[in-house]
N, C-alpha and C positions, 0 to 999 in steps of 0.2 A: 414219524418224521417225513418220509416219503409223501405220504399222503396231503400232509400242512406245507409242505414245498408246492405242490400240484396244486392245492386250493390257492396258493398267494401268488401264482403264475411265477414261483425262483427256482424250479426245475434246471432250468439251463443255466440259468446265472450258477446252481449249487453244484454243477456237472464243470463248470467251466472252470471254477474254483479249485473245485478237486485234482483237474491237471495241474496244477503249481505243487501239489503234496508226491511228496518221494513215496509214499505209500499211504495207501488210502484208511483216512481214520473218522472216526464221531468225528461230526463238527465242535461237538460241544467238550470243553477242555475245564478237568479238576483243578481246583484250586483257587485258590485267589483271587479274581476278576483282575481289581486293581494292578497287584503284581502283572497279570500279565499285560494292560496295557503300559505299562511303563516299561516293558520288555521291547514292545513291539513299537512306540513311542520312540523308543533308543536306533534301534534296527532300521525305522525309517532315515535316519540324520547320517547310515552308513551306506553311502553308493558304491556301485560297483562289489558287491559280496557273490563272495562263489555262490551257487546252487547246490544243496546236498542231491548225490546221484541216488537214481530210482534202486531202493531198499524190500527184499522180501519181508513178511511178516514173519519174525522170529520166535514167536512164543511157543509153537513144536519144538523147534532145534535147543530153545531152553531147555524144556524140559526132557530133553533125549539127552543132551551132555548132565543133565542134573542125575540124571539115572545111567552116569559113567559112560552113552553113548559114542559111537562114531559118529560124524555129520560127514556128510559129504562136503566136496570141496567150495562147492557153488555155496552152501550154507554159512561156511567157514568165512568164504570171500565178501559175506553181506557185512559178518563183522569186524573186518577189516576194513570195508567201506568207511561206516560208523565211525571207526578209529581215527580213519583217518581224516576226515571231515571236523573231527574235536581237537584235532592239533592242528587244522590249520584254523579256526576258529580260537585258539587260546592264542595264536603268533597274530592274528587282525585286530581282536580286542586288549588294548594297552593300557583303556581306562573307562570308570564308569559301571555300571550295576551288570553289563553285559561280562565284564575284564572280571569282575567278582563271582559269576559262577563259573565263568571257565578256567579259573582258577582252583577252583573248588576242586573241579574234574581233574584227579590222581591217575595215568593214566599206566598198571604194572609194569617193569619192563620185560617180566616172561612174556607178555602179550604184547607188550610195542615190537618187539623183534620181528612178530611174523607180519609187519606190513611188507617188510621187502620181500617177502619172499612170492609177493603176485606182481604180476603186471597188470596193465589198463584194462586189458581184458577179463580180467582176473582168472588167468592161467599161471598153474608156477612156474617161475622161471628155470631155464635150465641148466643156470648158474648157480643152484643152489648146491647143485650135487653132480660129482661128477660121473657116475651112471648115468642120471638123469641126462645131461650133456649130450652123453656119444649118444645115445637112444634117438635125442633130436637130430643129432646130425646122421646118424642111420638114415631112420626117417626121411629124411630131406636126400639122400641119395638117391634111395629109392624111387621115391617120385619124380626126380630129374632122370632115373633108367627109365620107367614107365613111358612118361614126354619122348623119350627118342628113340623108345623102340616102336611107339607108333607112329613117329613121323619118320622111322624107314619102311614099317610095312607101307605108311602110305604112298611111300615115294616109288615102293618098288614097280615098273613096267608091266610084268605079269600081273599083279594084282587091280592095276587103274581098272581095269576093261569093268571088273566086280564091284568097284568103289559107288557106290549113292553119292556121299558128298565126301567130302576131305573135315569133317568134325569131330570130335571125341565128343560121343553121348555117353553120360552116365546113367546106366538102368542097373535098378537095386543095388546102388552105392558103387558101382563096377563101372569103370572104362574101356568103353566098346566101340567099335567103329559097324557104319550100318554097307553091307554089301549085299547081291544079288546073289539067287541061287547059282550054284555049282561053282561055289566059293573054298572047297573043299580041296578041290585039286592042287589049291594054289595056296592056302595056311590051312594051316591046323586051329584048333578053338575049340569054347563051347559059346553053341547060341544060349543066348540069356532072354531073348524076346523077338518078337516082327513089329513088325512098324503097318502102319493103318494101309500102304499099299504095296502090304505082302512082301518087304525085305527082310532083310535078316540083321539083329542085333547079335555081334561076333565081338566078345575075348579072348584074344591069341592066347594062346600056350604061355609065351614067355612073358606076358602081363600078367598071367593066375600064378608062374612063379613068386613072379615081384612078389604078388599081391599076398600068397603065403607066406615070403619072410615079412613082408608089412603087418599081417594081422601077427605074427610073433612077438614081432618087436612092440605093439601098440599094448598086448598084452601085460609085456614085462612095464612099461609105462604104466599101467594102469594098477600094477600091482605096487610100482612104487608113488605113487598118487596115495593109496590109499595108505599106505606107510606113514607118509606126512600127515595124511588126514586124521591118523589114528594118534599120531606123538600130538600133532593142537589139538585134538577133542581131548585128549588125556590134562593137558597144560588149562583150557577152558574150565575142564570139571573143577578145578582148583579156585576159580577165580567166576562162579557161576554167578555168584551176589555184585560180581562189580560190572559181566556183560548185562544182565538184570536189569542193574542201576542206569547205565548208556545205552540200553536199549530206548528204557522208556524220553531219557531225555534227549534223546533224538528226535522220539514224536514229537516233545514236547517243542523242540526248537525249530523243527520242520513246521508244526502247527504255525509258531512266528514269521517263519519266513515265506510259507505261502500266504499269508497274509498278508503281509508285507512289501511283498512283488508284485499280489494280483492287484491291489492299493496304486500302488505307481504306475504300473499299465494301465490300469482304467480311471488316472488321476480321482480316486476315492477318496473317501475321510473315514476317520473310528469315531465313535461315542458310545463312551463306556454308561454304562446303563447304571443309573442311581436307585439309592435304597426307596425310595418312594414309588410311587403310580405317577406321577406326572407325566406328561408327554407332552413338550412343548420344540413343535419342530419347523426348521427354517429352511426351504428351498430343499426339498428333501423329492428325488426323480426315484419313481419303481425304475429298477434295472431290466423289466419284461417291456417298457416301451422303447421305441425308436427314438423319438423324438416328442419327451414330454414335458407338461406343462410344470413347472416345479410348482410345489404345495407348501404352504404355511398353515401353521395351525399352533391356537393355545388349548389344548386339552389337560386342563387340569381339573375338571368336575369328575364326578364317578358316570356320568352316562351323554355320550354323544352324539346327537338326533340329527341325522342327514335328512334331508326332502329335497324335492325340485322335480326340475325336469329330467322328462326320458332320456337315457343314451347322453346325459347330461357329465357323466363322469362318475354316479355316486361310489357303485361298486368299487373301480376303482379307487376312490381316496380311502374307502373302507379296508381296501387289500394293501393300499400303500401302508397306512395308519400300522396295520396286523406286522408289517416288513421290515419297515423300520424299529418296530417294538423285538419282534426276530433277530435282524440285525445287530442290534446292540445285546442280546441277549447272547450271543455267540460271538460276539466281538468280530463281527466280518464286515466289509468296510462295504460302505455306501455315498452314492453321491447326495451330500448336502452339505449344508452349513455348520459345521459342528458348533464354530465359535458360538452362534449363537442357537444351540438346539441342547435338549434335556429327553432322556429321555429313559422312564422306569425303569426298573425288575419284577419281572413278573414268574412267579413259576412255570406257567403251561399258557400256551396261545391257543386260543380255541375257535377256530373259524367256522362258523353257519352259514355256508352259502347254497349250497347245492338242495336242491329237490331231493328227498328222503326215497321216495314213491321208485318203487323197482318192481317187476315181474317176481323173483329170488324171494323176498322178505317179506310181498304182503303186506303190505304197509300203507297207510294213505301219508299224503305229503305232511295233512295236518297231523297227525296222529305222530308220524317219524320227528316235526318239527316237535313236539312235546315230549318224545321221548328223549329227544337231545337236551331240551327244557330243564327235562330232571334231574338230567344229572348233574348242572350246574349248583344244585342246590347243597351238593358235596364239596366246593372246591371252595379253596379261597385264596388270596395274592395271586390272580389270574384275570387274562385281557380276553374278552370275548366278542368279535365280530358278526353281528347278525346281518345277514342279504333280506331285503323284505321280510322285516318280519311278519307281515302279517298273512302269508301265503300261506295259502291252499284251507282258508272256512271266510265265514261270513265277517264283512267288516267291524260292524257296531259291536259284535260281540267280542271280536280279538281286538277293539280296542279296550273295552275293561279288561277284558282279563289280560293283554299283556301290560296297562298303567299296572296292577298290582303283581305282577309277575317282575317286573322290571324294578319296582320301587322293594320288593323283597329281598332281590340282586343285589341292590344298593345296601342295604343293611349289612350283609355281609361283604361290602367292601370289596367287591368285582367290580373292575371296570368294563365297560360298555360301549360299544360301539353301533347302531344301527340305522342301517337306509328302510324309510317307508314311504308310501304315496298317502297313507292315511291321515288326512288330516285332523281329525276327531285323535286320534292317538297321540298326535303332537300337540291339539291344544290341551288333550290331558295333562299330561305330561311336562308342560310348558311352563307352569306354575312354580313344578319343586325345582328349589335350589339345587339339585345335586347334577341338574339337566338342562346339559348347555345344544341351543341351535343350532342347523348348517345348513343354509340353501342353497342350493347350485340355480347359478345364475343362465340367465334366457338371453339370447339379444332379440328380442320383440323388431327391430329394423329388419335385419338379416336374418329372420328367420331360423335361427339355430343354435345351440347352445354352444357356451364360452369356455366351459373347464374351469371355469373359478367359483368361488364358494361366495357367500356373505353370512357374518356370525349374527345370531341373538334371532333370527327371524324365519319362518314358516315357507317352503317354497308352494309355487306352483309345480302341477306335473308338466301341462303344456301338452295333454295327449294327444287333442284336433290338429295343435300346429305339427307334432311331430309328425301323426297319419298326414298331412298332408304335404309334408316334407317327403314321403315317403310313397308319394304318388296316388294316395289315396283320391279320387273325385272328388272336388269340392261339393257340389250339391249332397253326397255322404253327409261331410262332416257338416253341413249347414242344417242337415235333418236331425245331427247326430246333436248340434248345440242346442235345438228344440227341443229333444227329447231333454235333454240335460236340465233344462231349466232358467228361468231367467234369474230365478235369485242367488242360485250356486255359482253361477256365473257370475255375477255381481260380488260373489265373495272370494273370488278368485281375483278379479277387478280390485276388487280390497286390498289384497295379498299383494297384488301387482305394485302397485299404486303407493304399500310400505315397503316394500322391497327397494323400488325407484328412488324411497325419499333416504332412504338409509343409506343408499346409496350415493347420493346426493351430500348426505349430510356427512357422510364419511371422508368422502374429497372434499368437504370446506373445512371440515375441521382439520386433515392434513394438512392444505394451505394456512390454515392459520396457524399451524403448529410449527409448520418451515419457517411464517414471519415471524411468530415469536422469536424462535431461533434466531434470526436474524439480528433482531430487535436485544435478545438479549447480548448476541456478541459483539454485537456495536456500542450499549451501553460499557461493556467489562472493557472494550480497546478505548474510550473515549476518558474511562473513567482513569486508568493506566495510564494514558498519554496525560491527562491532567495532573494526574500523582507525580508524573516523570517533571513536568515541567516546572511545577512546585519546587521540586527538592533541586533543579539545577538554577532556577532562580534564586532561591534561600542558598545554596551553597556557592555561586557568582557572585552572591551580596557579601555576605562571610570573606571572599576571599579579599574582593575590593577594599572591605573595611580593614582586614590586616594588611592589605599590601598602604594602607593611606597612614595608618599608624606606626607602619617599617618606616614610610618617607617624613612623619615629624621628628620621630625618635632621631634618623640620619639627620634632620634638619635641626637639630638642636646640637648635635654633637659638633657638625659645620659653624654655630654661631660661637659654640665657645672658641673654637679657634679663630675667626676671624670678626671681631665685635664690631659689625659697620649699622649702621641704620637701617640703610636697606635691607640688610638679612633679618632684622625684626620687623620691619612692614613685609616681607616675604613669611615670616613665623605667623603674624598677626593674619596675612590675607587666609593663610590655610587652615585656622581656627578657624576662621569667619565660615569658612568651608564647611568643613565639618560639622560644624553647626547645624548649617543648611541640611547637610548630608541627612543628622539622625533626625530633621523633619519630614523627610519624605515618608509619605503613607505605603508601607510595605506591605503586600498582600495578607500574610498572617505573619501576626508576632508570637515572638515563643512563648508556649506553656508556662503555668507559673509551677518549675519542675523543682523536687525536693530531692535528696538521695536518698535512694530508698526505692522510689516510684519505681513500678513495672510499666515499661514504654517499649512502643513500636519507633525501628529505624527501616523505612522501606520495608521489603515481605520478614524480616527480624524480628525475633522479640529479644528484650536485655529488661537487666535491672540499674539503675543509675547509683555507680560506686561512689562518686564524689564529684562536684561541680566548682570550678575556677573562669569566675567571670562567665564568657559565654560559650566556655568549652564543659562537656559532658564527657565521663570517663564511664563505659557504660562494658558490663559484662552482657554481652551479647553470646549465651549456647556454651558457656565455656573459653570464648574468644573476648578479651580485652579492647576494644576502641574507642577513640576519643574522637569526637563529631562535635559539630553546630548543636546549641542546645535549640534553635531552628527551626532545624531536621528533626526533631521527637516528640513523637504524640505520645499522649497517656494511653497507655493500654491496664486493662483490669485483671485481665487475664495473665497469669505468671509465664514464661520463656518456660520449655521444657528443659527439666534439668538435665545440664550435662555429665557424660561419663568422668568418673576423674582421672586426672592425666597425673600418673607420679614424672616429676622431674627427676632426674637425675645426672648429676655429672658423668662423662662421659667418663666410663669404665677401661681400665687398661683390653680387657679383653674385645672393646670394640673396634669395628673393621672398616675401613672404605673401600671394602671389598664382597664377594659373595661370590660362592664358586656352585652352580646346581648342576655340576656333571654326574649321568648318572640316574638324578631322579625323575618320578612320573611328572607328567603335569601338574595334576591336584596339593603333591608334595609341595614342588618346585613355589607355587603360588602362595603359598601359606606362608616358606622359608622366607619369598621375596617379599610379600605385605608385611610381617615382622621385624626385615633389616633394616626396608625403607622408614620403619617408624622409629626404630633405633635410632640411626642419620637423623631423622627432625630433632630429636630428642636430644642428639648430642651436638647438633648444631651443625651438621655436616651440611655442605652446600652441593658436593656432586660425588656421587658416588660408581663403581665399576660393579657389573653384574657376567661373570662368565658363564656363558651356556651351551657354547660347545656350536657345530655346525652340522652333523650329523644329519637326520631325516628333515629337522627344519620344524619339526611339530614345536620343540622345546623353545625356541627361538620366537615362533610364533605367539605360542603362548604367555610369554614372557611381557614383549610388546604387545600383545591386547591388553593386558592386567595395567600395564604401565600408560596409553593411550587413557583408561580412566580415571587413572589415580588422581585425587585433588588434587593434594600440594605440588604436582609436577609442572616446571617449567618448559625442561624438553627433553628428547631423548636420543639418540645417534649411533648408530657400528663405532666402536672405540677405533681409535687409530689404529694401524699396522704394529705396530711393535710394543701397542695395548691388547692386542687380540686379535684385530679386525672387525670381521663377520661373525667370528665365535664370542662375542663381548658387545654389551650397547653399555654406553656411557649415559649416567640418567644425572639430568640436574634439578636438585630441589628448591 
């Protein structure tokens, strides 16, 4: 592990990590993947969560209480920690997968008793016992005698003249003052040491008293220390399977939380690693740069062929690739895009970077690169990183035999990663499908490479430009292009020249991918705006024509009661009307619609129950409406069938009430989406909901559920002498 941290430069990122763990463990954590990011998914959405305090490794002190042992108290005190960090973790989580295993965690009460008995420190208190008590308060006298026996020897006149300074030095746990020879005359003492010029380090007499009834009394202290330590290792040995069981899922939940925290401090992301090889990553920064270029890449073939130029970045994206494949394999969090990034499981990550060749092993570089070779041919569900591969032999030769070394890989289903300058290798290679391109891009202007890749095509290395980036003498590099050749150069010119157009061709096809965009969202608003304007014309004409049939029907009712002429040229002018009315050419006329048909109303689909003149009774989803037969196109396609809804008369036992004092949230929500569909169902128009006022969670919750509920009109605090603030009033 060590060593693949050092090759993918996360040495410090894995060291920095480590400080957020109360105790230091494998990165890598049994069980489930899934489960745990949904653990730690949970953990993020909770701010402000204590920190578990820094915990020893308990697996001795197990197995010393398992075999009846004593623990000392500092032992005793780590499990106590433990304890108490799971009770206050079952009192923070109220609800949710996190509230389900803290739950879970039964915690004895022979063993909850002994958290009181430490303090912060984790010393026992001396309220436990009232021996223990006076021994402290002894204690504590004596060291206030100590304190003012020597600030009277210091005080005293005789002695100033001997005095060095007015300090209490402590030499070998002892309280001394420093004085000058023929100090003797003037106190008694034993020297304990000299000071570098030649004074004397002096304990009077009546501080070696103290200091004997001190070690007495620390004595009987310690003999009753061990008393207690011996009744809880006794009470432990009983309950060894359940410190066991909370031992480990402290790691387990320290594993979450350091996660968790380092995530937030260095605004990170998780991606949980999928059963496949794929590795398709978005804006994805190695944590070993300061300020780096993010990386995109679709790596979904089994073998990925980097080229280009020098000091162009290849390395890099090769150790980034390896890191992010890491990363997600240990679930530790990194900067990228998760939303849009995938990426594998692989059992083992296998990095080739380094030169083999060492003074130690004898080895040439080509011969160590082969022997790493072989062993690949053992492994399988595994991501392998190669740094040049074709270092340390001759080119044309390591280009066939790594095409067939490589295309061997592939059969067993290794994925692949490497950088080369050979270009014979990649046009080998270039052919099979399982073997996708990557060239790290030049700026040919400025002289210097960009940090950006382009996919499907062959780089240049750019070694002249880089030696002359690099101070190299141009007349060098102008002898060096001669020797080189004119026509290699020419196929370099090639390379250049498709790199550019790919280039090129890659920015016009995004502009034309943004117009289409464009093009297609203007079509879908134009098409809408026209749909909208259809159905308010047809439905304006619908209304006109009833409200003109309300004023004949009125006008005929007027004629019988008052039988004049004029009211019959006023009947007769409004026929004439109407007339006219049903010759105007109306944009579409209605379908010729049957009952039966499956039609479209707006974004709807219904089936048409029964038709009366120009009104349509249409089952729309389970919902009943009658429309313009206008408004309805033929559709071919059937409405998705609805749930069915049993009716029922409202039952004695129903309420315009609901009382959720008491329960969780997830409860509470279930009771209230049930009562509210009772109320539709029995025709209630507003109903009372009480939820008390308490922490505010329940209240909250309440009104969010209610905020989306369809059928809700509104919702409000009931009045004062309905509840208040512990009650919202909801109308349907």
């Amino acid at each position: 592990m060590k060593k693949l941290l050092s090759k993918l430069d996360l040495t410090e990122f894995a060291e920095h990590f480590y400080g957020y763990l109360a105790r230091k463990k494998p990165l890598f954590m049994q069980g489930d993947s899934k489960i745990h990011y949904k653990f730690i998914q949970e953990l993020m959405s909770h701010p402000g969560l204590k920190a578990p305090q820094e915990v020893e490794n308990l697996d001795i002190p197990l197995a010393h209480i398992g075999k009846s042992g004593v623990l000392k108290i500092y032992e005793i005190y780590s499990f106590v920690k433990i304890i108490k960090y799971f009770k206050y973790l079952k009192s923070i989580f109220l609800e949710g997968s996190l509230s389900q295993w803290m739950q879970k965690i039964e915690i004895p009460e022979e063993i909850d008793i002994f958290c009181d008995y430490f303090n912060d420190k984790g010393e026992l208190k001396s309220s436990i016992d009232e021996q223990f008590d006076s021994i402290e308060y002894a204690l504590k006298r004596i060291k206030e005698d100590m304190s003012l026996s020597l600030r009277r020897l210091m005080s005293n006149s005789k002695l100033s003249n001997y005095l060095v300074d007015r300090q209490v030095h402590y030499i070998n746990n002892q309280e001394a003052i420093l004085l000058r020879g023929g100090f003797n005359h003037v106190v008694k003492g034993s020297v304990v040491g000299r000071s570098s010029g030649g004074f004397f380090y002096i304990v009077p007499d009546s501080i070696l008293s103290l200091k004997s009834k001190e070690g007495g009394l620390i004595d009987k202290k310690e003999e009753l220390i061990y008393k207690y330590a011996k009744e809880i290792s006794s009470v432990f040995t009983k309950f060894v399977k359940f410190l066991t069981f909370i031992n480990k899922e402290f790691d387990k939940f320290d594993a979450y939380y350091a996660r968790v925290a380092f995530a937030k401090q260095k605004d990170l992301e998780f991606v949980l690693a999928k059963k496949d090889s794929d590795i398709v990553i978005s804006r994805f920064c190695h944590p070993a740069l300061s300020d780096p270029k993010p990386i995109s890449v679709d790596f979904t073939k089994h073998v990925l062929m980097i080229t280009g130029v020098n000091a162009g970045g290849k390395t890099m994206f090769l150790k980034s690739l390896l890191s992010a494949a890491f990363l997600a394999k240990y679930l530790l969090p990194m900067k990228i895009d998760a939303t849009h990034s995938k990426i594998g499981s692989f059992k083992e990550i296998i990095a080739v970077l380094d030169d083999p060749q060492n003074v130690k092993n004898d080895i040439s570089t080509f011969a160590g690169r082969m022997n790493e070779f072989s062993k690949l041919f053992a492994k399988r569900s595994v991501i392998v990183g190669i740094d040049e591969i074709e270092l340390g032999t001759d080119a044309d030769e390591a280009a066939s035999l790594f095409k067939v070394i490589v295309e061997k890989l592939i059969e067993k289903d290794i994925k692949i990663i490497i950088t080369t300058h050979h270009k014979r290798l990649a046009s080998l290679l270039a052919t099979n499908e399982s073997v996708q391109l990557l060239a790290a891009i030049y700026d040919e202007k400025n002289q210097q490479p960009t940090y950006e890749f382009l996919n499907g095509t062959i780089g240049k290395s750019y070694a002249f430009e880089t030696a002359l980036r690099y101070k190299i003498p141009a007349p060098i590099i102008k002898e060096a292009r001669e020797v080189y050749g004119e026509d290699k150069e020419n196929l370099n010119d090639l390379i250049q020249k498709n790199i550019d157009l790919e280039l090129e061709m890659k920015r016009r096809s995004k502009m034309l991918d943004e117009k289409l965009e464009d093009v297609k969202r203007l079509k879908i608003a134009l098409k809408d705006e026209q749909e909208r304007s259809k159905q308010e014309f047809e439905l304006s004409t619908y209304k006109m024509q009833k409200s003109f049939n309300q004023a004949i029907e009125e006008a005929k009712k007027a004629i019988k009661t008052d039988d004049t002429k004029e009211s019959h040229r006023a009947l007769n002018r409004a026929h004439e009307f109407q007339k006219r009315a049903k010759k105007v050419n109306i944009s579409r006329k209605s379908e010729d619609l049957e009952v039966g048909d499956f039609v479209k109303y707006g974004n709807s689909k219904g089936k048409i129950k029964s038709i009366k003149k120009d009104i349509a009774t249409v089952d729309c989803e389970g919902i009943t409406i009658r429309v313009p037969k206008i408004s309805l196109k033929k559709s071919g396609i059937p409405p998705k069938k609805p749930k069915k809804v049993v009716i029922s008369k409202p039952s004695a036992s129903s309420s315009i009430t609901l009382d959720l004092h008491g329960l969780r949230s997830q409860e509470a929500i279930e009771r209230l989406d049930k009562f509210l569909s009772d109320a539709l169902i029995n025709g209630y128009d507003e109903v009372l909901v009480y939820h008390g006022i308490g922490t505010g969670k329940l209240a909250y919750a309440v009104k969010t559920f209610l905020s989306t509920y369809p059928s809700l009109v509104s919702y409000a605090d009931a009045p004062i002498n309905m509840g208040g603030y512990g009650a919202t009033l909801v109308k349907l």
